[in-house]
C-alpha positions as CSV (number, residue, x, y, z in Angstrom):
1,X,22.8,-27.3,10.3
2,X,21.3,-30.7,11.6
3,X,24.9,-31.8,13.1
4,X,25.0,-28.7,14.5
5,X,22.1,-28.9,16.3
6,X,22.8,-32.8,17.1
7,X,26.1,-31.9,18.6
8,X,24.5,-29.1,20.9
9,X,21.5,-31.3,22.1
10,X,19.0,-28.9,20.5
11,X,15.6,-30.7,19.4
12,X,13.9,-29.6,16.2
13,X,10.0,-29.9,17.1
14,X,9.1,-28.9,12.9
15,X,10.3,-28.6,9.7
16,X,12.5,-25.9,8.8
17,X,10.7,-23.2,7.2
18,X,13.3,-21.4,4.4
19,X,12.6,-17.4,4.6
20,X,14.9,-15.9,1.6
21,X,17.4,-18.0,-0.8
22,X,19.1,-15.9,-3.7
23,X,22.2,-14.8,-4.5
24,X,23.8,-14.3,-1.3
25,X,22.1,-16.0,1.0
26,X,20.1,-18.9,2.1
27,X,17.8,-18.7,5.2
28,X,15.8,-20.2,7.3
29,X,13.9,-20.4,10.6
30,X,13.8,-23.4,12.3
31,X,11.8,-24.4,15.7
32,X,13.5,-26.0,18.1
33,X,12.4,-26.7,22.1
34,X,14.2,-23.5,22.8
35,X,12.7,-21.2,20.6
36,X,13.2,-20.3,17.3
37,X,16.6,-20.6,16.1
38,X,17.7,-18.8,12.4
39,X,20.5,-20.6,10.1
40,X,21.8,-18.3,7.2
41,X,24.3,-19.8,4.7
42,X,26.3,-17.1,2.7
43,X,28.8,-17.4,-0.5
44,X,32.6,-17.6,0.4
45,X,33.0,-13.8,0.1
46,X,30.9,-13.7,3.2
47,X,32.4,-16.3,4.9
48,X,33.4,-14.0,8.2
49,X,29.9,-13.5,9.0
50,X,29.3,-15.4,11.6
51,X,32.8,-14.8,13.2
52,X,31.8,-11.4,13.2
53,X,28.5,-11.4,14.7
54,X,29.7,-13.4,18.0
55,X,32.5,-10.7,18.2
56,X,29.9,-8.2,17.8
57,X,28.0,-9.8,20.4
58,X,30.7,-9.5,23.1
59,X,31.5,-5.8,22.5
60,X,28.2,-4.6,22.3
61,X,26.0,-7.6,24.0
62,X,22.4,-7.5,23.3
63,X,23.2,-5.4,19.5
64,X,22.9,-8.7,17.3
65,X,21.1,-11.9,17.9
66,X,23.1,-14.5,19.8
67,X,25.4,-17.1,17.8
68,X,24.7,-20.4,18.6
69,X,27.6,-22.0,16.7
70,X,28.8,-20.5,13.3
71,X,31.6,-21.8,10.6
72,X,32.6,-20.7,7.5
73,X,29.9,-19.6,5.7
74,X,27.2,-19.9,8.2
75,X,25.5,-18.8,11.4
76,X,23.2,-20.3,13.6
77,X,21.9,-17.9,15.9
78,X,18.4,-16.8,18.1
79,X,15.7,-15.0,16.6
80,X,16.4,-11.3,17.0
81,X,13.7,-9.0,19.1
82,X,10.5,-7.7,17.7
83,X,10.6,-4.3,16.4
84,X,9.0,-1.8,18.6
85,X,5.8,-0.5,16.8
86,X,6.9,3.2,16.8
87,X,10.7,3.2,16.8
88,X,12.0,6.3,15.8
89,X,15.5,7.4,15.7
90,X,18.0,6.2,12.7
91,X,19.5,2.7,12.7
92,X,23.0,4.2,12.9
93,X,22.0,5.8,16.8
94,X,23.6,2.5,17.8
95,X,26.2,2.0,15.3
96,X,29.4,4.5,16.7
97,X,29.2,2.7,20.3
98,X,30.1,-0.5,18.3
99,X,32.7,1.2,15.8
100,X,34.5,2.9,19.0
101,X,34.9,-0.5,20.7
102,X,36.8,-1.2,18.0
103,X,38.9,1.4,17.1
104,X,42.5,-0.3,17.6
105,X,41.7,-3.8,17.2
106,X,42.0,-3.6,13.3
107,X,44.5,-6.4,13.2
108,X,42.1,-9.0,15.5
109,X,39.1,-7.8,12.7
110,X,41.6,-9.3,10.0
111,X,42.2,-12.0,11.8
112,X,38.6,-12.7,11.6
113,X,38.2,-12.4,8.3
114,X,36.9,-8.9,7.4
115,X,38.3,-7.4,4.5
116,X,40.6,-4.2,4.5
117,X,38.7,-2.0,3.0
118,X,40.3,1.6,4.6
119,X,40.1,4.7,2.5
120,X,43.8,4.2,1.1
121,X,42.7,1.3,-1.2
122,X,39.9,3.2,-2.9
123,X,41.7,5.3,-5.3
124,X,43.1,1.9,-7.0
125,X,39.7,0.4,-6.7
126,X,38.1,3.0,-8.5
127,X,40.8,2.4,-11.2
128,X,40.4,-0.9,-11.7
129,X,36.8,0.0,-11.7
130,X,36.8,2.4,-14.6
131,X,38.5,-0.3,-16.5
132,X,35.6,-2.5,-16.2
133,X,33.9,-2.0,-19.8
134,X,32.0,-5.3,-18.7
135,X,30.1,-3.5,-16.0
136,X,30.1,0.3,-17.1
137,X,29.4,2.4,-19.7
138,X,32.3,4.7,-21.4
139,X,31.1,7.9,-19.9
140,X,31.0,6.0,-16.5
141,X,34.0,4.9,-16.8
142,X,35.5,8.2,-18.4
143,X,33.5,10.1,-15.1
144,X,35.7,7.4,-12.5
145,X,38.9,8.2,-14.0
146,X,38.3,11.7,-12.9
147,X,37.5,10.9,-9.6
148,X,40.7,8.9,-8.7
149,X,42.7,11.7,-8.2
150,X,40.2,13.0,-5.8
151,X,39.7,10.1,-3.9
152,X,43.6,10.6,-3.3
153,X,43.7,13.7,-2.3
154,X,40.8,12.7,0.2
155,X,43.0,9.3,1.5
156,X,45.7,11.8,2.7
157,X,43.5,14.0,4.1
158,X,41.9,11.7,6.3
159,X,44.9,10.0,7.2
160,X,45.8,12.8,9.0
161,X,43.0,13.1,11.3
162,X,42.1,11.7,14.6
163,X,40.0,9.1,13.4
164,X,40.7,5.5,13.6
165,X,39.8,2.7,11.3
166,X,36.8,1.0,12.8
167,X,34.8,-2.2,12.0
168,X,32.2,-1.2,9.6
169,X,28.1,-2.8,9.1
170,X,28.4,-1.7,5.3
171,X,24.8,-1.7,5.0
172,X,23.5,-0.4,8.1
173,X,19.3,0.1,6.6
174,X,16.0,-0.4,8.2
175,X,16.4,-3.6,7.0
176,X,19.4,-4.8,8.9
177,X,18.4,-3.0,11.6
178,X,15.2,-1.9,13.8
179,X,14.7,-0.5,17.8
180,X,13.6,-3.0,20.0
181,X,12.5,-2.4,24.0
182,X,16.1,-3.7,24.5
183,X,17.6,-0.8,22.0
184,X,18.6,-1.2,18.9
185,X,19.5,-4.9,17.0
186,X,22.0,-5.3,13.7
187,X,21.9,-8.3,11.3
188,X,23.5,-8.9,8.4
189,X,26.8,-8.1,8.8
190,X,28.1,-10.0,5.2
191,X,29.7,-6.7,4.3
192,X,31.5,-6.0,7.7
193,X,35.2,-4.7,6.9
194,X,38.0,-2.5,8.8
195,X,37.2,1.0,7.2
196,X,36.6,4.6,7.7
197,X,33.7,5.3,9.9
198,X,32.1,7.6,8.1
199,X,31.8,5.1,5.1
200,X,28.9,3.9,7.2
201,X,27.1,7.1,6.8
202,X,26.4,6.3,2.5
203,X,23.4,4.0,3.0
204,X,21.4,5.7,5.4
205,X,21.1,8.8,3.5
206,X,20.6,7.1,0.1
207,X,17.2,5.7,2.9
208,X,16.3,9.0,4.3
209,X,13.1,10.2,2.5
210,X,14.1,13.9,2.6
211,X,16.6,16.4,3.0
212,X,15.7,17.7,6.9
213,X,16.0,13.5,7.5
214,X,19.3,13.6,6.1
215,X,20.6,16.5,8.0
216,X,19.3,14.8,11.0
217,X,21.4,12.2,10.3
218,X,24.7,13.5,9.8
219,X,24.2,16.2,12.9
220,X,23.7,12.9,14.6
221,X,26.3,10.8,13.6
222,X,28.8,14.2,13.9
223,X,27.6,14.7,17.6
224,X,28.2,10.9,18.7
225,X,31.5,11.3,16.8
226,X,32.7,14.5,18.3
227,X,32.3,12.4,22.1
228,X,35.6,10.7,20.4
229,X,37.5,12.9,18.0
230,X,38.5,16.5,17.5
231,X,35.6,18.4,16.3
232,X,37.6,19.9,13.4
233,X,38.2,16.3,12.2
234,X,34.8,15.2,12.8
235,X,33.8,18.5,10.2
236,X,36.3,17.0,7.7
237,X,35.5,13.4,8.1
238,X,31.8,14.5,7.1
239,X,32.8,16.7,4.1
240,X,34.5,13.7,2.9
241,X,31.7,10.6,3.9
242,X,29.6,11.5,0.7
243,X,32.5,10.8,-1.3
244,X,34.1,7.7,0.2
245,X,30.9,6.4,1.2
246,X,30.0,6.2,-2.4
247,X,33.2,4.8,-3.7
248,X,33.2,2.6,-0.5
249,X,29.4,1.2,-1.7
250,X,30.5,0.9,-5.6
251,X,33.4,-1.4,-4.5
252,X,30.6,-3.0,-2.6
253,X,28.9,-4.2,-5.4
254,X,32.1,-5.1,-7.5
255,X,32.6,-7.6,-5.4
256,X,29.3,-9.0,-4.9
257,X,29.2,-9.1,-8.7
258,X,32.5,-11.0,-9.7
259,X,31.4,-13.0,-6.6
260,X,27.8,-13.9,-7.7
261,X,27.2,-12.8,-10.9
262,X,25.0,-10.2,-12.8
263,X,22.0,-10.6,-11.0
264,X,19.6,-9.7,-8.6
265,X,20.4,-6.0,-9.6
266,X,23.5,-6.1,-8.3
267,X,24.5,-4.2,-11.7
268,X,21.9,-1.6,-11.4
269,X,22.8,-0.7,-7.8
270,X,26.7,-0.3,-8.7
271,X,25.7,2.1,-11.8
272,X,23.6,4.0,-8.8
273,X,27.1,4.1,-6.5
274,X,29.1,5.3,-9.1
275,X,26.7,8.1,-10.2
276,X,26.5,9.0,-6.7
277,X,30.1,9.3,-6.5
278,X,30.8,11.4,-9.5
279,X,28.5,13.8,-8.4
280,X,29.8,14.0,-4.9
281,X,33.8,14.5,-5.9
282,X,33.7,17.7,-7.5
283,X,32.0,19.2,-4.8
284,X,34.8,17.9,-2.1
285,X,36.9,20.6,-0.6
């Protein structure tokens, strides 16, 4: 961080003043004659981050903080806006202006880094997953191996529709993301991955505080997405999100785990993912 600054000519007028360290990330704010400027070191399975955030930056200016120089593993960038004080609206409003810009450009997001994480691969995922007596139970692990064959069934299905692969948040949460005068700002984009779309839908509903919340959200999301793709494949896409979402999210946090370790209830929150998803399967159509 300090030779980055050095070789950018940016003076530090305090001490660096360290916001969050745990398992995946260390982060702090640091003043600087220029304003604030935010350096965020991540584990290696993260390492596209800050690759991705100055990509971000380009397609949709103004939707993440700026990067100020980035490597592998890190990020320096601005501090992001201020919330506004009554927002409104759900964090994914801005979310499928940034997927469409990059429908197409799967092979430059691999370039980058981000992992391939398209519906295809989950079925095996969710295999390997169910093996896993280290992390599950036996009934979960009896429940997954039911769902893999549904989770096939679903691959196909959305293969065939009008729908690209797009670069996906992965944990797109009031957290990550808040409305500023400017519009809306993302951070965090560790998870980002080429995937289905409507992957990005899991989180935000697991958020919402009721059910009329979460049927705003999907007619939302559905609207935005019918702009781009056959309406009859947006009504699929959505029949299917709860399902893929929740397998997407449970591979999520198989990862972080044989990345970081059992800790900072990782475990917990893939038990949650995979209860989610064997209740969504049977239901799929």
């Amino acid at each position: 961080m300090t030779a980055e600054l050095a070789r950018r000519g940016i003076a530090v007028s305090g001490p660096p003043r360290e916001i969050r360290r745990w398992s995946l990330s260390a982060v702090l704010r640091i003043p600087t004659g220029s304003g604030p400027l935010w350096y965020k070191e991540v584990p290696p399975l993260f390492a596209h981050e800050g690759r991705v955030t100055g990509w971000v930056s380009q397609v949709a200016p103004g939707s993440v903080p700026e990067v100020v120089g980035h490597g592998p593993g890190w990020q320096l960038t601005t501090e992001a806006p201020r919330p506004r004080r009554s927002s409104g609206g759900s964090p994914l409003d801005a979310i499928v202006p940034v997927q469409v810009a990059s429908a197409g450009r799967a092979g430059e997001l691999l370039a980058m880094g981000c992992p391939d994480r398209r519906p295809a691969g989950l079925p095996g995922a969710v295999a390997a997953l169910s093996a896993r007596a280290d992390l599950l139970a036996v009934d979960e692990r009896t429940a997954l191996r039911r769902v893999v064959p549904v989770l096939e069934r679903i691959s196909r299905r959305l293969d065939g529709l009008d729908i690209p692969a797009t670069l996906v948040h992965g944990d797109v949460s009031t957290s990550n993301a808040w409305r500023t005068d400017r519009g809306w700002v993302y951070i965090d984009w560790t998870d980002a991955c080429v995937s289905h779309p409507f992957v990005e839908l899991a989180q935000p509903l697991l958020d919402a505080r009721s059910k009329a919340r979460r049927r705003r959200i999907e007619a939302s999301f559905a609207r935005m997405w019918e702009r781009h793709g056959p309406e009859k494949h947006v009504a699929v896409a959505m029949a299917a999100a709860p399902v893929i979402g929740a397998a997407y999210q449970a591979e999520t946090y198989r990862r972080i785990i044989d990345a970081v370790g059992m800790v900072d209830g990782h475990p917990e929150l893939l038990r949650e993912w995979v209860r989610r998803l064997c209740e969504a399967a049977p239901g799929w159509i």
